[in-house]
C-alpha positions as CSV (number, residue, x, y, z in Angstrom):
1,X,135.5,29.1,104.0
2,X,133.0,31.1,102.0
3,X,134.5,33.6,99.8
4,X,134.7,37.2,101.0
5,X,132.2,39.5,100.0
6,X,133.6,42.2,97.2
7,X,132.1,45.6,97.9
8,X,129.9,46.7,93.8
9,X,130.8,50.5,93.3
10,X,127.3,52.2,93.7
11,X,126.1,52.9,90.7
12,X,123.4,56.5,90.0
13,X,120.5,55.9,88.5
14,X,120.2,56.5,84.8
15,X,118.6,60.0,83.6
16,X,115.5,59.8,81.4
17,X,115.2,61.1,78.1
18,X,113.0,63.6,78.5
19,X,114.7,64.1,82.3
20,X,117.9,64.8,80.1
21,X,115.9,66.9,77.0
22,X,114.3,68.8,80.3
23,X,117.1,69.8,82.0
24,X,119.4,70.8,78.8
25,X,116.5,73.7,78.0
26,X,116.3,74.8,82.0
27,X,120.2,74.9,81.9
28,X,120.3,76.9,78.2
29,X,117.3,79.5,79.5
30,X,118.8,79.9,83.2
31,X,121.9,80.8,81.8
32,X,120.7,83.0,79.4
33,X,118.6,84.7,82.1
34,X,121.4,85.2,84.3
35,X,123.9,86.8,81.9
36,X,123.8,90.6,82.6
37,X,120.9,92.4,81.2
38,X,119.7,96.2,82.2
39,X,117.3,96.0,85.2
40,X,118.4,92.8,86.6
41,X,121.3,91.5,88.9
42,X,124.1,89.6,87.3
43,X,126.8,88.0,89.1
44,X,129.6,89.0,86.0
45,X,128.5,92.4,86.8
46,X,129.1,91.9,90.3
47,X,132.4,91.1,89.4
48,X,134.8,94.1,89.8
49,X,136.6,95.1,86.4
50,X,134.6,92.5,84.6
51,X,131.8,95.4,83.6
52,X,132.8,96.1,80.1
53,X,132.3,92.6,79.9
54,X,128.5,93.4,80.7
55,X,128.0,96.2,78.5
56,X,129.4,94.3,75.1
57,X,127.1,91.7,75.9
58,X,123.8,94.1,76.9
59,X,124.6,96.4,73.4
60,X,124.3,92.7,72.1
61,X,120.7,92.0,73.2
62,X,120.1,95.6,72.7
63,X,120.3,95.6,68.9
64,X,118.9,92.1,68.2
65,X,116.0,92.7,70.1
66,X,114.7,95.6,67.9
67,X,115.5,93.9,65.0
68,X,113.7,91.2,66.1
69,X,110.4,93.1,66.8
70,X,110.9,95.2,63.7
71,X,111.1,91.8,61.1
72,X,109.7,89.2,63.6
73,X,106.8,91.1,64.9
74,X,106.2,94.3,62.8
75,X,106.6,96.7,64.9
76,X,108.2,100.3,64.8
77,X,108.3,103.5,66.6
78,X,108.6,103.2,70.7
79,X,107.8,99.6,71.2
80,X,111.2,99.0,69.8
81,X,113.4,101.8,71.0
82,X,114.9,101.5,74.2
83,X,114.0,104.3,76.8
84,X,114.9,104.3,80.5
85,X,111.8,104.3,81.9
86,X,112.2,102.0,84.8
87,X,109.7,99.2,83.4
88,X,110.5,95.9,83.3
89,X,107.5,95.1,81.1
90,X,108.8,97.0,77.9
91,X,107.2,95.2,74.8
92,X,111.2,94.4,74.0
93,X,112.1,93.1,77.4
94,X,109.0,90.7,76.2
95,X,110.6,90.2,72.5
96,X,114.4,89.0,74.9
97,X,112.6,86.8,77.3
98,X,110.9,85.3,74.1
99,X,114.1,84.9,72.4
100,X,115.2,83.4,75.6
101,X,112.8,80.6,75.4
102,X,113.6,80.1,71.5
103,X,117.5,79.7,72.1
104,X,117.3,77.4,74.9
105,X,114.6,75.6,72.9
106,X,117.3,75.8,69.9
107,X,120.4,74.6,72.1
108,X,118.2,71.6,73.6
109,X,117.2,70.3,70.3
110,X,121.0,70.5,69.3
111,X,122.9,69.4,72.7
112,X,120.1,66.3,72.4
113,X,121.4,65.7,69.1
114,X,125.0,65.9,70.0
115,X,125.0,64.1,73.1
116,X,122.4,61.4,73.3
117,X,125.1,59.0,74.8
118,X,125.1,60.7,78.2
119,X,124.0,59.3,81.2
120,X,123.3,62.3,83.6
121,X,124.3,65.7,84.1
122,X,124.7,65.7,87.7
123,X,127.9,67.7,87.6
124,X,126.9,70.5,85.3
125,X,123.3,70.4,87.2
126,X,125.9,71.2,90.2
127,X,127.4,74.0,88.3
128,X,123.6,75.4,87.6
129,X,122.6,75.1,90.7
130,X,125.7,77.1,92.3
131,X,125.0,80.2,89.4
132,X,120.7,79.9,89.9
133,X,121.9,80.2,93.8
134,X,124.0,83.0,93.8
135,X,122.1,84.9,91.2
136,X,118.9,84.6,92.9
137,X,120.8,85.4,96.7
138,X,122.0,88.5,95.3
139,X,118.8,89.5,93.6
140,X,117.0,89.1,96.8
141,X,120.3,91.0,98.6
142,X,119.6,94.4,96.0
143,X,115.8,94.5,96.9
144,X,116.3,93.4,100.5
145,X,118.6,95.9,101.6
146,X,116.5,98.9,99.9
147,X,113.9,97.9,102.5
148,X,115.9,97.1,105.0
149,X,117.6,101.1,104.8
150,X,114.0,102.3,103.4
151,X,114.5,103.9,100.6
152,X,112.8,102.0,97.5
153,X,109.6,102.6,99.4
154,X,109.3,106.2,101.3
155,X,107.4,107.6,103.5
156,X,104.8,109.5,101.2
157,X,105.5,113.1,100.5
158,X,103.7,116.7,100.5
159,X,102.1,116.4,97.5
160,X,101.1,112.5,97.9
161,X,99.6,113.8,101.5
162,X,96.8,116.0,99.8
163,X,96.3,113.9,97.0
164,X,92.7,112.3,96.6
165,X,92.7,108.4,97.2
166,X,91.2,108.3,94.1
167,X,93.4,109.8,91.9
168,X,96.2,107.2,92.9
169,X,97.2,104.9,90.0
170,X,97.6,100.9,91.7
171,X,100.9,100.7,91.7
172,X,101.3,104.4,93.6
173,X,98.8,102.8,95.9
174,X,101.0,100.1,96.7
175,X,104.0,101.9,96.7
176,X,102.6,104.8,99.0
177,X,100.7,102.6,101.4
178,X,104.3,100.5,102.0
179,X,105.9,103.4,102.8
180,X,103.6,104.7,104.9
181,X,105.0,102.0,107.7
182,X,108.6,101.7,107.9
183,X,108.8,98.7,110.5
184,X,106.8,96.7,108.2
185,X,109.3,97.7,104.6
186,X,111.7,96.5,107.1
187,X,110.3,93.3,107.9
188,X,109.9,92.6,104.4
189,X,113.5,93.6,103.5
190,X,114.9,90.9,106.3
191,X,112.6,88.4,104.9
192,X,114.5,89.0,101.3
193,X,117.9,89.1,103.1
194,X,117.2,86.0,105.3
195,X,116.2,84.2,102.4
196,X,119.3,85.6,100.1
197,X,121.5,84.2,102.9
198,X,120.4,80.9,103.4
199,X,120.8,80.3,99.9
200,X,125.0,81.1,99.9
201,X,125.3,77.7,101.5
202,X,124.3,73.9,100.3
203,X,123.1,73.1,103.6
204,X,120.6,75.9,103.9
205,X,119.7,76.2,100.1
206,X,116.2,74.2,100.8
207,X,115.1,76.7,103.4
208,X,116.3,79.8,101.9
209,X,114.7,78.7,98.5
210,X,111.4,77.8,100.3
211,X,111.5,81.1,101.9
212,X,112.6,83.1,98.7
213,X,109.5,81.1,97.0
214,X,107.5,82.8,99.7
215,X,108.6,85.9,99.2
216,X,108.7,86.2,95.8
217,X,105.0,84.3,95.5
218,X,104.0,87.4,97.4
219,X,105.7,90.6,95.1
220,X,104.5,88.4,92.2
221,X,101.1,88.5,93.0
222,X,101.6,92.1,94.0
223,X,103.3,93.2,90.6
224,X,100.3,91.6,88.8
225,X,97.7,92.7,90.8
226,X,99.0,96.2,91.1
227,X,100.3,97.0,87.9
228,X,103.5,97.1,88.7
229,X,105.8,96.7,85.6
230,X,108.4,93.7,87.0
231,X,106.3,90.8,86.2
232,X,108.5,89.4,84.0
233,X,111.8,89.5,86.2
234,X,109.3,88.9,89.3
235,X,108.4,85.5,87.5
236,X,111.8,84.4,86.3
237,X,112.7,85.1,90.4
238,X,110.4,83.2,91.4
239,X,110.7,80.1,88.9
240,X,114.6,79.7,90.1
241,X,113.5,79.4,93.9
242,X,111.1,76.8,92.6
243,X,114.1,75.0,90.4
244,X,116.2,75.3,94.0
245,X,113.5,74.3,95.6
246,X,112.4,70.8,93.2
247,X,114.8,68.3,94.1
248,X,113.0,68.1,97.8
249,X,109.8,68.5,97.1
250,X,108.9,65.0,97.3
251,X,110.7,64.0,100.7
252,X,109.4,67.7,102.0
253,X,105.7,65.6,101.0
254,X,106.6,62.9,102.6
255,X,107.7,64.6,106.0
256,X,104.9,67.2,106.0
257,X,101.6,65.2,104.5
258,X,102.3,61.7,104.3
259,X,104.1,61.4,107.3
260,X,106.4,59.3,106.6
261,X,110.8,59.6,107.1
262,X,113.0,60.3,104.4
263,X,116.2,60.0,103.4
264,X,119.2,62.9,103.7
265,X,119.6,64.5,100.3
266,X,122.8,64.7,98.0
267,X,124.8,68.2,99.3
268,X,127.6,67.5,96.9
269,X,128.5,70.7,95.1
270,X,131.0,71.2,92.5
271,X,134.4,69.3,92.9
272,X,137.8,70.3,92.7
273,X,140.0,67.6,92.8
274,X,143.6,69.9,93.6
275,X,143.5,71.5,96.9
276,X,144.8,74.7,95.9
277,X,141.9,75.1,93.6
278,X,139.2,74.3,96.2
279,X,140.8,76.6,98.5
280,X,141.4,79.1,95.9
281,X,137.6,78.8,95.0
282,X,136.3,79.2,98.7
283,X,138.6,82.6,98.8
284,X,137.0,83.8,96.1
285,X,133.8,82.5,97.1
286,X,134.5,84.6,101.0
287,X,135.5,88.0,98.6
288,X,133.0,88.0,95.9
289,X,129.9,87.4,98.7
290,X,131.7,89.9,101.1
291,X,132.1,92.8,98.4
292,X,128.3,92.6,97.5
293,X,127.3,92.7,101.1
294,X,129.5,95.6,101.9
295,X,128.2,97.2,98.7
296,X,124.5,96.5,99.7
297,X,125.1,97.7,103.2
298,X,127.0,100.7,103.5
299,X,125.7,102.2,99.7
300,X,122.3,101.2,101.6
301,X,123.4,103.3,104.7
302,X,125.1,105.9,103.3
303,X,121.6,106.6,100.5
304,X,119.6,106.2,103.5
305,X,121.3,109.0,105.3
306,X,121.4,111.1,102.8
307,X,117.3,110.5,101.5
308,X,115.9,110.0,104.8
309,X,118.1,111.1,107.8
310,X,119.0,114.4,106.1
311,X,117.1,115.2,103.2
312,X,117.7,118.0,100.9
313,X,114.7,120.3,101.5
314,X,113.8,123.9,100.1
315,X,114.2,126.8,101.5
316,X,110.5,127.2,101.6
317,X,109.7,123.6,102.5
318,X,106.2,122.4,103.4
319,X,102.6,122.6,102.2
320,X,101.2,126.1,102.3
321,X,97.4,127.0,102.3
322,X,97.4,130.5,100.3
323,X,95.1,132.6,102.9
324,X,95.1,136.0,100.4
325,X,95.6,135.8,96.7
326,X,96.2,139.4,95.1
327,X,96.2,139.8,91.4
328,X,97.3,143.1,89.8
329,X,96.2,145.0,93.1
330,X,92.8,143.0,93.4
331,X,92.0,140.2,95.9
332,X,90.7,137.1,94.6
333,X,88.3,135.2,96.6
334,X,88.8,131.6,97.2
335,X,85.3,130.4,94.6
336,X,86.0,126.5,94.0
337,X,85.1,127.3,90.4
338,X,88.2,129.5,90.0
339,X,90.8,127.9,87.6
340,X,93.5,130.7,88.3
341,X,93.5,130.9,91.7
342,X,96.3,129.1,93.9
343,X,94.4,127.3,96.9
344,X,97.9,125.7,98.0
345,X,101.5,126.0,97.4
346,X,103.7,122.5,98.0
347,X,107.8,122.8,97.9
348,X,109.1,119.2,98.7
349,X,112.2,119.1,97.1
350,X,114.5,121.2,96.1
351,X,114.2,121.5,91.8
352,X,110.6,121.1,91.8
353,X,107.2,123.6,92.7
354,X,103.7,122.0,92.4
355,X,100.4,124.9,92.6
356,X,97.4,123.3,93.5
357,X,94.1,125.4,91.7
358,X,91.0,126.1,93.7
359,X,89.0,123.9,90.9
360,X,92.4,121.0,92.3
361,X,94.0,120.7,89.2
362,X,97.9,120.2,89.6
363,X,100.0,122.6,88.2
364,X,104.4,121.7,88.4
365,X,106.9,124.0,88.0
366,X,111.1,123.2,87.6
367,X,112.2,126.0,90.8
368,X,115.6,127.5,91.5
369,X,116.5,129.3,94.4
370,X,119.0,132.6,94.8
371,X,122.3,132.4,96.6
372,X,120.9,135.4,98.3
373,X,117.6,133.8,99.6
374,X,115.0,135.7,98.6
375,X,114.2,134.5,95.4
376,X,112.6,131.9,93.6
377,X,112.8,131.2,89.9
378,X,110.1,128.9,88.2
379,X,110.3,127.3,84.9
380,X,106.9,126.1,83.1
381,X,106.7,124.6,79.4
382,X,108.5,121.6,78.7
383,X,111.8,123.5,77.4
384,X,111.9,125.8,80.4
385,X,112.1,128.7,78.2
386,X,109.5,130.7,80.7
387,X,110.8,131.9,84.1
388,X,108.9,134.0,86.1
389,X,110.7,135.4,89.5
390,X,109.3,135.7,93.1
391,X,110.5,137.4,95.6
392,X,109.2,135.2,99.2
393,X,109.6,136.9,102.8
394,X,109.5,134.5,105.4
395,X,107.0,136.1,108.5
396,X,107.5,133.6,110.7
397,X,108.2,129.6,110.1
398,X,104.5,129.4,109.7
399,X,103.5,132.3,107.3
400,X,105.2,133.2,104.2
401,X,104.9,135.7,101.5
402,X,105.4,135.5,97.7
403,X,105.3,138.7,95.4
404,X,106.2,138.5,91.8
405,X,105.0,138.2,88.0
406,X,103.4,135.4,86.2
407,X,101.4,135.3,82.8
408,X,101.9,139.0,82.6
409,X,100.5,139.5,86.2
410,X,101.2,141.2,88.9
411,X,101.0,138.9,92.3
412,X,101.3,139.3,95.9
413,X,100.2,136.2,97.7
414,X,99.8,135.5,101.8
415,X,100.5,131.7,102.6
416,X,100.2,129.6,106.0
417,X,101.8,126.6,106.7
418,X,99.9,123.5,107.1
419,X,101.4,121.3,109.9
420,X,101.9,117.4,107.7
421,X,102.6,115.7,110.6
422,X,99.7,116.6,111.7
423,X,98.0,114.1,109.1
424,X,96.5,111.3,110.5
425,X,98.3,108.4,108.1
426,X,101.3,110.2,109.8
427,X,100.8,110.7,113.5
428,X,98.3,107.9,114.3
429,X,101.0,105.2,115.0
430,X,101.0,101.9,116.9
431,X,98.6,101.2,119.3
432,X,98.9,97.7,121.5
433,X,94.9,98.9,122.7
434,X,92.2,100.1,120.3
435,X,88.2,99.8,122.2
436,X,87.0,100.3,118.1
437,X,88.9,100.2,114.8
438,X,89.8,103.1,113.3
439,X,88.9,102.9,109.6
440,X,88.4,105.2,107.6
């Protein structure tokens, strides 16, 4: 009788060298890049009680940077002072990303050093996988869900309305003509959430990167091409869909150009070899994914009640075209040469006046309104320290008055409502039927 067959344990193929050198940078940067930072999404942020945490490490960053610049670089001054200014392009967020890419660079070198017995990392590449996954899923969850409730792009205000095309800087352009179509900030909000769901789960993580490298090829090229200062983060996005992405690249070739089958992929995750832990780890998994979609939902809701269902608006809201302009007892004429004369009046929000000239410079003003109603402060000069008052009569809800003093002068001013949903970037709408195109 032949002897029985003895089943070989299946063995996994040896990593390269530079395979290993490779992936022991991606995993030192990655990390790096998902640790909390100001401006981006960090999952130990995410985590409730675990934000002082965050900060320690941020004030970190936040004093080595500068230093960096200042000894590294030679810089002083603004470039290496941090101001909230909502960019994501600071010259110091370019100083961390660099230092980024020197420590990982640093640790590789090292770790290669230290461990150049090692086989593979398969189960650490796990580990990196799960954090690039979640990191990038809740990313895309933050920007999704501000389109989704439309609030990061809005539709454009008074004072956008009768601003000249021209004057627009790219990225108002962009931000202005997204806004100007909610259904479509929508659609690209579900796109962002669709692909931030698909990546919670193994099974699905080869879509939902595919689609998040879609997506995010897309508000790359936009931030670039429209000045819009996320390019850096934009990048790092969309280089994690692409690491999500890598390992099925070549069977995706296979199937789609060379038509020819392939083989089901490796879905193994991290392992737990004590049932309490796995099941521990899928509880937490079920509360940590539910809090941030509660958080992203009903703070998305709730802000896009409050900014778009039922704005705060002035008690003189609208655009106003000033019909008579009286100055110390005088009328002014309405000569496109003036430089004093008010041509329109805009009150969109509540703190904030903007004058428009007849020659259309913009003039902005800080406003307050009485408790009584019939009064409106406004503040010019950068400290405030000039107030001039003005008493306004409401005629009807089209016509309004204003009488007060300003510069020293004595003004009484006629004003008529101008109708901005009458604007055509407004009230054209969807059309299924159109004999020619309207352009213009």
């Amino acid at each position: 009788m032949a002897p029985s067959a003895i089943a070989q344990p299946f063995e996994t193929p040896r990593w390269s060298l530079l395979h290993r050198a490779f992936f022991r940078f991606l995993f030192s940067y990655f990390l790096l890049y998902a640790l909390p930072s100001t401006g981006r999404v960090s999952l130990l942020s995410d985590i409730p009680g675990a934000s002082w945490i965050a900060e320690k490490y941020v004030s970190l960053w936040h004093a080595l940077c500068p230093w960096a610049g200042s000894h590294f670089f030679h810089l002083s001054g603004r470039p290496v002072t941090y101001v909230p200014t909502g960019s994501g392009d600071t010259t110091l967020d370019y100083i961390e990303n660099l230092l980024f890419l020197f420590v990982a660079l640093a640790a590789a070198l090292v770790w290669s050093a230290l461990d150049r017995k090692r086989r593979d990392y398969r189960g650490l590449e796990a580990w990196l996988r799960l954090l690039i996954r979640y990191t990038l899923a809740f990313t895309l969850f933050g920007y999704g869900f501000a389109k989704v409730f439309p609030l990061q792009f809005r539709t454009p205000g008074l004072l956008r309305l009768i601003e000249p095309y021209g004057d627009f800087s790219p990225m108002g352009a962009l931000w202005w003509f997204m806004g100007a179509s909610a259904p479509y900030t929508i659609f690209a909000g579900f796109s962002e959430v669709i692909g931030g769901l698909l990546l919670l789960f193994r099974r699905t993580t080869t879509l939902g990167s595919l689609i998040a490298f879609g997506v995010l090829l897309n508000v790359v090229m936009l931030n670039f091409c429209y000045d819009v200062p996320v390019k850096l983060y934009s990048t790092n996005l969309l280089l994690m869909a692409l690491y999500l992405a890598s390992p099925d690249l070549q069977r995706l070739f296979d199937f789609f150009v060379r038509n020819r089958p392939t083989v089901p992929t490796d879905l193994a995750g991290p392992r737990f070899s004590r049932r309490s832990v796995r099941v521990g780890a899928v509880v937490f998994q079920v509360l940590f994914v539910g809090y941030a979609l509660y958080g992203n939902i009903v703070g998305g809701w709730r802000s896009y009640q409050t900014t778009r269902v039922n704005p705060p608006r002035p008690a003189v809201y609208g655009i106003w075209e000033v019909e008579t302009f009286m100055r110390n007892g005088h009328e002014v004429p309405p000569l496109v040469t003036d430089t004093t004369r008010w041509r329109r009046f805009i009150a969109d929000f509540p703190g904030s006046i903007a004058v428009k000239t007849m020659d259309d410079k913009l003039k902005s003003y800080r406003a307050e309104y009485s408790k009584t109603g019939t009064t409106l402060t406004l503040f010019e000069g950068s400290d405030g320290s000039k107030g001039y008052k003005l008493v306004y009569t409401r005629l009807n809800p089209d016509h309004l008055t204003l009488d007060g003093t300003i510069g020293g002068d004595t003004l009484s001013l006629g004003l008529r409502r101008i109708d901005s949903s009458k604007f055509l970037l407004l009230s054209r709408g969807f059309h299924w039927i159109n004999e020619v195109p309207l352009n213009r």
